[in-house]
C-alpha positions as CSV (number, residue, x, y, z in Angstrom):
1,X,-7.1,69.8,44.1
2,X,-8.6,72.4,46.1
3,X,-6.1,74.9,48.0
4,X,-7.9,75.6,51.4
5,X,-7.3,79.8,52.2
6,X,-5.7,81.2,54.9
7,X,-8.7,81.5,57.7
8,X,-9.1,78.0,57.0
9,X,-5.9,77.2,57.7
10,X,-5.3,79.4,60.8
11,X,-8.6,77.9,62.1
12,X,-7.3,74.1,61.1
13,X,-4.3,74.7,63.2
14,X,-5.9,75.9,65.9
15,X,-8.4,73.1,66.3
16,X,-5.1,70.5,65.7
17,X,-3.7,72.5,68.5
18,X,-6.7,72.5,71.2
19,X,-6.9,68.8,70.2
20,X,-3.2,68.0,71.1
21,X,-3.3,70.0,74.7
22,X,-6.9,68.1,75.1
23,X,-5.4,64.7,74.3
24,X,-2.2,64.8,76.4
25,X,-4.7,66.1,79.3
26,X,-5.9,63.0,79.1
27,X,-3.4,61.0,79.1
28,X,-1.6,62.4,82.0
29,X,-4.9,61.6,83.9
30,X,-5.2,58.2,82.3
31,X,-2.0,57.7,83.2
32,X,-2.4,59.0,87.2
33,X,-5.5,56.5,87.2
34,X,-3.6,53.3,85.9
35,X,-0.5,54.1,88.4
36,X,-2.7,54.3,91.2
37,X,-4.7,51.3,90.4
38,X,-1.5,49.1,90.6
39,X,-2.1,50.5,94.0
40,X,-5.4,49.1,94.7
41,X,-6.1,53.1,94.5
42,X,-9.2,53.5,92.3
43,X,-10.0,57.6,91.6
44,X,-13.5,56.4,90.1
45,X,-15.9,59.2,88.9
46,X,-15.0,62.4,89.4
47,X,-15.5,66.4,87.7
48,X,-12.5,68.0,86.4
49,X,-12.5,69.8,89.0
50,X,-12.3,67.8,91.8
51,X,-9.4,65.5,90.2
52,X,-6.5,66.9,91.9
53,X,-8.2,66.6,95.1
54,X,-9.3,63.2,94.7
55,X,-5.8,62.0,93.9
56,X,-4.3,63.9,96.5
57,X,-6.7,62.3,98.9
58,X,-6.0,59.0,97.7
59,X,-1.8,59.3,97.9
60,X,-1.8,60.8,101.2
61,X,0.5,58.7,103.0
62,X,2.2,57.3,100.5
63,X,5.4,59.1,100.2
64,X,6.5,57.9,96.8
65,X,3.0,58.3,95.2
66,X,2.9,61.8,96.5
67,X,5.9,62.6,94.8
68,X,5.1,60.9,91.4
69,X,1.6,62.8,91.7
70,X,2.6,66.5,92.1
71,X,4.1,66.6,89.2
72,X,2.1,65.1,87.3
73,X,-1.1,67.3,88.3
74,X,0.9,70.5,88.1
75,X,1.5,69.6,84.5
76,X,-2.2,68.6,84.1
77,X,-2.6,72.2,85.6
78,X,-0.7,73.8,83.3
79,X,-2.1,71.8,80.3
80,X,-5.7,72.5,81.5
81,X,-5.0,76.4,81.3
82,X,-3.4,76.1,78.4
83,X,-6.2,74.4,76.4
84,X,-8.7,77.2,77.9
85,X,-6.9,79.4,76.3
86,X,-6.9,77.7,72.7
87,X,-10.8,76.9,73.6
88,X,-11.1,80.7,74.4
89,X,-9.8,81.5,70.8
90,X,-11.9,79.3,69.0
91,X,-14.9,80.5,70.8
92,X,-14.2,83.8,69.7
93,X,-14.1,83.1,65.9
94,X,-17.1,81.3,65.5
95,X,-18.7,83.8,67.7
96,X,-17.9,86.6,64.9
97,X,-18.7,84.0,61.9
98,X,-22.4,84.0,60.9
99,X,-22.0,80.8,58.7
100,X,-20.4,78.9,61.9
101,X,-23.6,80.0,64.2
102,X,-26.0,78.9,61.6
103,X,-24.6,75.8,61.8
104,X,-24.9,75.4,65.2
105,X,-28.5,75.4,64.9
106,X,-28.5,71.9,63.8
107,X,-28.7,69.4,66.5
108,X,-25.7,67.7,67.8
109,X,-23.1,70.8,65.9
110,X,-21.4,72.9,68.6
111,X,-18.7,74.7,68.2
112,X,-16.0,72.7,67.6
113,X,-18.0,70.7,64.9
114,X,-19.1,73.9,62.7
115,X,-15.6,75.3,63.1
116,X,-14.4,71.8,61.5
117,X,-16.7,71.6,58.9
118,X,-16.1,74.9,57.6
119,X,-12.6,74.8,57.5
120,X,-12.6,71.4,55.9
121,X,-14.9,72.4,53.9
122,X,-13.3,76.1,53.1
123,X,-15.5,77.0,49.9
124,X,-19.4,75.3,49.2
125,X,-19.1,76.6,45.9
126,X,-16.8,73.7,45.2
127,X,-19.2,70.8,45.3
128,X,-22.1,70.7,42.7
129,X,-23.9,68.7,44.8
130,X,-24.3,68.4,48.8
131,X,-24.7,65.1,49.3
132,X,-21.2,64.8,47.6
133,X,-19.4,66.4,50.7
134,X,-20.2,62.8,52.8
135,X,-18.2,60.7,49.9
136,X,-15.2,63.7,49.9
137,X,-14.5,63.0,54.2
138,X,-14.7,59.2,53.3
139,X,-18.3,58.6,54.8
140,X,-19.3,56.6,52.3
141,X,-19.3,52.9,52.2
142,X,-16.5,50.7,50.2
143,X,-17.3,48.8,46.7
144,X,-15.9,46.3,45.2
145,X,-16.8,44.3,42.0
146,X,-15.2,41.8,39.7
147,X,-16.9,39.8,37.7
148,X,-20.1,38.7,39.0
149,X,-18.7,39.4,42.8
150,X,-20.6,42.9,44.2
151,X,-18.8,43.4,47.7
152,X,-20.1,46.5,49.6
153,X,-17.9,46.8,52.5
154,X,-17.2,49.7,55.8
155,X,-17.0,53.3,54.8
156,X,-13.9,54.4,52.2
157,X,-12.0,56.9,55.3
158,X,-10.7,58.8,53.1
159,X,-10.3,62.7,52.9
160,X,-10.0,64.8,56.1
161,X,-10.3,62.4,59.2
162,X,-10.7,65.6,61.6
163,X,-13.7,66.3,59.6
164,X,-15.0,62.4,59.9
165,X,-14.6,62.0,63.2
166,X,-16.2,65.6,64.0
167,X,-19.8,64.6,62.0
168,X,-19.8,61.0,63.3
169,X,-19.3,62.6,67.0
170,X,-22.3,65.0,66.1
171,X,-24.4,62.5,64.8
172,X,-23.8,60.4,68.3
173,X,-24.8,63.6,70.3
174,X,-27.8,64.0,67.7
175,X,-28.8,60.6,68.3
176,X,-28.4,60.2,72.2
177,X,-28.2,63.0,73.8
178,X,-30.8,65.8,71.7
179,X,-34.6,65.6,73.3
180,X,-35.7,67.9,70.8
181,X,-37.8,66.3,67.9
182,X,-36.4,66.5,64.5
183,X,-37.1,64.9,61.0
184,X,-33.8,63.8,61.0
185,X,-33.8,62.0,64.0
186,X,-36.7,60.1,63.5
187,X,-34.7,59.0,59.9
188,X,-32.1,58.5,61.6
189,X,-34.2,56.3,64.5
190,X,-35.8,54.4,61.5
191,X,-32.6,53.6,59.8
192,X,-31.3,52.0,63.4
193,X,-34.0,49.9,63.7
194,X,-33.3,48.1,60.3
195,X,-29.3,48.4,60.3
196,X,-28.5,48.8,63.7
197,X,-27.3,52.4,65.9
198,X,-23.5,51.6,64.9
199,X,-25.1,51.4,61.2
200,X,-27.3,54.4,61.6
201,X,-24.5,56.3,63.1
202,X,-22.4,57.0,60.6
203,X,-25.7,57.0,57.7
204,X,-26.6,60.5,59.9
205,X,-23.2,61.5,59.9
206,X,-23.3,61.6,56.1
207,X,-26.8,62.9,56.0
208,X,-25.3,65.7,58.3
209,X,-22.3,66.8,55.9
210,X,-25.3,67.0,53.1
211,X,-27.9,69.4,55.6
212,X,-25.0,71.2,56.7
213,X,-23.5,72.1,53.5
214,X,-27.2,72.7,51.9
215,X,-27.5,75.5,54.8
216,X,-24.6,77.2,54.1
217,X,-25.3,77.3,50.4
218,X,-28.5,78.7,50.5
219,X,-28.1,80.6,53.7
220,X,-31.0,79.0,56.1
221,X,-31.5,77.3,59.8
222,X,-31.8,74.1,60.2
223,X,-35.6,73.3,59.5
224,X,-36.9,71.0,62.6
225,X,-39.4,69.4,61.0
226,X,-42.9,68.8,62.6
227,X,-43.6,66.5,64.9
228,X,-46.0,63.5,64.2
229,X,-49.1,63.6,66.5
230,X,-51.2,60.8,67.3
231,X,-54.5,59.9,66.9
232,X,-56.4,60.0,69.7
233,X,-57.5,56.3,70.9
């Protein structure tokens, strides 16, 4: 049983914090959207900054509504500064950690993802092995056997769930939203064309927990790879 230190702790409760102001943000607005709709008031797509304005524009003569809305966007007001501010602290950390900015030069890790891993992960020193980190935060899939049954089932879950859901988000950006060629990538591309993107989803999230930990150990970027040319026709 490993005893996580006290950075890793401080940072750990700051991320659970950031994530509970983010969360009940968005329920409050969740919440504003569903009343309205009983309405026949649809807010549709909107920036987070234009919100308040478009709500306010939809209750406008609708005495109750605007009542039941003020209050409910001066609390989203208040929540919304408030999460800045944890945001603001957490940016300031990994800006002075050098292990949390090498990270970040892997595709689809930002901030909140390095910061997650390394407090998760606390000490490198205590896996032997890297591509042991992915079966520690439960990214590994189930087995069962029993006789001459050999069941392989949906990932085990188990270990730290902040840590899960922070590599499988990273592996989603990596996969959809990163233009930039990378080895991994293209495995990961491969690996959805015979398994399917849910599939290769979570495969790159444990590949990720193995590249990311390697880095750290040994102290290096994350290497791009080069990418394939074609032969001219």
């Amino acid at each position: 049983m490993h005893r996580k230190s006290v950075p890793a702790q401080e940072v750990r409760a700051l991320l659970v914090g950031r994530k509970l102001l983010q969360g009940k943000l968005l329920d409050i607005e969740g919440a504003v959207r569903g009343i309205l709709r009983g309405f026949g008031l649809k807010v549709g797509a909107t920036t987070k900054p234009r919100y308040a304005a478009r709500v306010r524009e939809l209750v406008a003569g609708h005495p109750l509504l605007e009542r039941l809305a003020e209050p409910m966007l001066r609390a989203r007001d208040a929540l919304r500064t408030e999460f800045a501010v944890l945001h603001r602290q957490l940016l300031a950390i990994v800006r002075d950690d050098t292990t949390c900015r090498r990270l970040m030069t892997a595709p689809g890790v930002g901030v909140v993802v390095a910061a997650t891993f390394t407090s998760a992960v606390d000490d490198p020193g205590r896996f032997a092995k890297s591509r042991s980190v992915g079966a520690h935060f439960g990214l590994t899939p189930r087995r069962y056997q029993s006789g001459e049954r050999d069941v392989t089932g949906g990932i085990s879950r188990v270990g730290d769930a902040m840590a899960r859901t922070a590599l499988y988000e990273a592996a989603q950006s990596l996969l959809t939203r990163t233009v930039r060629f990378s080895a991994l990538k293209r495995w990961a591309m491969e690996v959805a064309k015979r398994r399917g993107m849910q599939r290769a989803k979570v495969a790159l999230a444990r590949k990720l927990a193995t590249v990311l930990h390697r880095m750290w150990v040994d102290g290096t970027e994350f290497q791009w790879g080069k990418e394939p040319t074609t032969a001219a026709a």
